[in-house]
N, C-alpha and C positions, 0 to 999 in steps of 0.2 A: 504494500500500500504506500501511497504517496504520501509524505510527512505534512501532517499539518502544518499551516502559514499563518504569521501574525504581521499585519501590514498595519505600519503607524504612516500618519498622514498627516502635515501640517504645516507650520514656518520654520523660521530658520533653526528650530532648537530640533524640529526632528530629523530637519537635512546634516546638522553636526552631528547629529546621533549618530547616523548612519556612517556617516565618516571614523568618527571614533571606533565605533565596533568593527568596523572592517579593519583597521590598524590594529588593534586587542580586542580579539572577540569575546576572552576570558572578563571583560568589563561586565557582558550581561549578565542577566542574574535570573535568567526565565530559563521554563523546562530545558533540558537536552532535547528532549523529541519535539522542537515547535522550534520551525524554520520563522528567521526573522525578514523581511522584507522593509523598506525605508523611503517613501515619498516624501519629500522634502523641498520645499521651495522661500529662497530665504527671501523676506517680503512679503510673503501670502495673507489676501485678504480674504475679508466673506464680502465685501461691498460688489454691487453689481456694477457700477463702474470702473473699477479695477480692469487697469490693464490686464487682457486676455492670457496671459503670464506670468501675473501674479493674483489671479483669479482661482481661487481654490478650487473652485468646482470643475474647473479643467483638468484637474490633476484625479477624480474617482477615476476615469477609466480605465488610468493607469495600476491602480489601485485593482481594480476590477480580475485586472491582466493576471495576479498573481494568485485568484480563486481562494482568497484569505478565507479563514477561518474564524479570526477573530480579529477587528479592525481598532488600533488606538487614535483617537481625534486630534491635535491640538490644534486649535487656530482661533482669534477672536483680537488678539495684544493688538495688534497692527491696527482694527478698523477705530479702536477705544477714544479716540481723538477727531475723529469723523463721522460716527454715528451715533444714535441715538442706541444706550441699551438694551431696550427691549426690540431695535429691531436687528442689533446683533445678536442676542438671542436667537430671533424667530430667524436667522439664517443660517446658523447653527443646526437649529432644531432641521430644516429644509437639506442643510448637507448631510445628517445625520438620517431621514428615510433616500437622500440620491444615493449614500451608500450601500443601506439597506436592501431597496429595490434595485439596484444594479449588481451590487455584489454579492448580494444574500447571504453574510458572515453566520455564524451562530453564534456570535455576541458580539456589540461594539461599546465600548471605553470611552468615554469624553471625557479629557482634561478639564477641570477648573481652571479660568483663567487666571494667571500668574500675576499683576501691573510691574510692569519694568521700574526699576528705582526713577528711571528718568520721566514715567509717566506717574509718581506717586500721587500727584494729583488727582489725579482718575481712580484711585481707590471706590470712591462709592459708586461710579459710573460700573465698574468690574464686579464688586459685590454680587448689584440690582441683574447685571447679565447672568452669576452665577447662581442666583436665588430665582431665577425664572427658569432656569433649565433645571434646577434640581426638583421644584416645582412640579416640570412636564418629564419628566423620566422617573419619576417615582409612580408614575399612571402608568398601569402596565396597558391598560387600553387605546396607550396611544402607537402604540408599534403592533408589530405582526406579531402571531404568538412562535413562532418561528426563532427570533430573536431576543436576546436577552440584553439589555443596555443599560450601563451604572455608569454613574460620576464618581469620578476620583480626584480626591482634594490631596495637595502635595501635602504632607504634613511636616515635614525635614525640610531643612535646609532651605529652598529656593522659595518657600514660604512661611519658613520661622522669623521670631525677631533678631536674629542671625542672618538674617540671609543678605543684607549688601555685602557680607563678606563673601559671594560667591557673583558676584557679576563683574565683568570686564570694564574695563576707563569709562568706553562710551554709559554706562549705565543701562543697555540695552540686553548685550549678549551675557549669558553665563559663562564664567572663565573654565578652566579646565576642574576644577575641583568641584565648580557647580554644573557642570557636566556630569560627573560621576555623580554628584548625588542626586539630578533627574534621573539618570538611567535607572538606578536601583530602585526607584521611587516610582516610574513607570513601569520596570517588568515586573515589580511587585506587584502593580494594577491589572496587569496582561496576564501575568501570572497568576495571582486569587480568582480572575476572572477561567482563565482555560481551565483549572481545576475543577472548581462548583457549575459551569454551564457547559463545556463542551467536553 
């Protein structure tokens, strides 16, 4: 049998991810038996104006391509300064069934969104997008029953009262150390998840 796939999909923190594990694969920390796959695009919006290249929803069929198993989400940091957040939410929510109905995972993972130290201000704006989505995925009526779908809130590091000690100059990107501790942080999400649903 073909080894099950787990396809993360998002901005630029999942596009380094993928770079980093392919440099030290020994960094992940999810099953032996669950193939990693990395959709990454650094820039990536949910806004429908978004250049068509950094348009997130350009990037599911690639997704699609790899007949994931189980799909992890991040994406929202990027639009926080241009949109309103309930309608980052509800595009969230819209890339989360494009996945669904294109990919058919049996489970997918949304990241909580993170606010860069550089957009601290935007704290409550990030909150209101994370307490609408936790909102509508705690409704199992709102997906197929097909699919199982949880939010995972970082609780280490790159969202402790610690955590500017893990971002780079810009205040943007996580440095190498905050790297490592999103990874452990999200295969632990991909991983709780493969175990109890798939």
């Amino acid at each position: 049998n073909e080894m099950p796939t787990a396809v993360y999909i998002g901005h630029s923190y999942i596009a380094r991810m993928g770079q980093m594990l392919q440099d030290d694969p020994y960094l992940q920390n999810g099953p032996p038996d669950l193939r990693w796959r990395f959709v990454g695009r650094g820039g990536a919006k949910l806004s429908p104006y978004a250049p068509a290249h950094k348009n997130i929803f350009n990037l599911v069929w690639e997704v699609a391509s790899w007949c994931p198993d189980i799909v992890y989400v991040h994406c929202g940091e990027n639009d926080l300064g241009e949109m309103h957040p309930y309608d980052i939410a509800e595009r969230l929510i819209q890339l989360i069934h494009d996945i669904i109905h294109t990919c058919r995972p049996n489970a997918v993972v949304i990241s909580h969104l993170t606010p860069f130290p550089k957009l601290s201000s935007l704290g409550m704006k990030t909150r209101m997008v994370n307490h609408r989505l936790r909102v509508y995925c705690r409704n199992r009526d709102n997906f197929p029953p097909f699919v199982h779908v949880r939010m995972w809130k970082h609780r280490i590091g790159i969202a402790g009262p610690d955590r500017l000690r893990w971002y780079s100059r810009d205040d943007i990107h996580l440095n190498c150390e905050g790297m490592r501790r999103y990874i452990r942080s999200s295969g632990t999400a991909v991983s709780r998840t493969w175990l109890a649903w798939c």
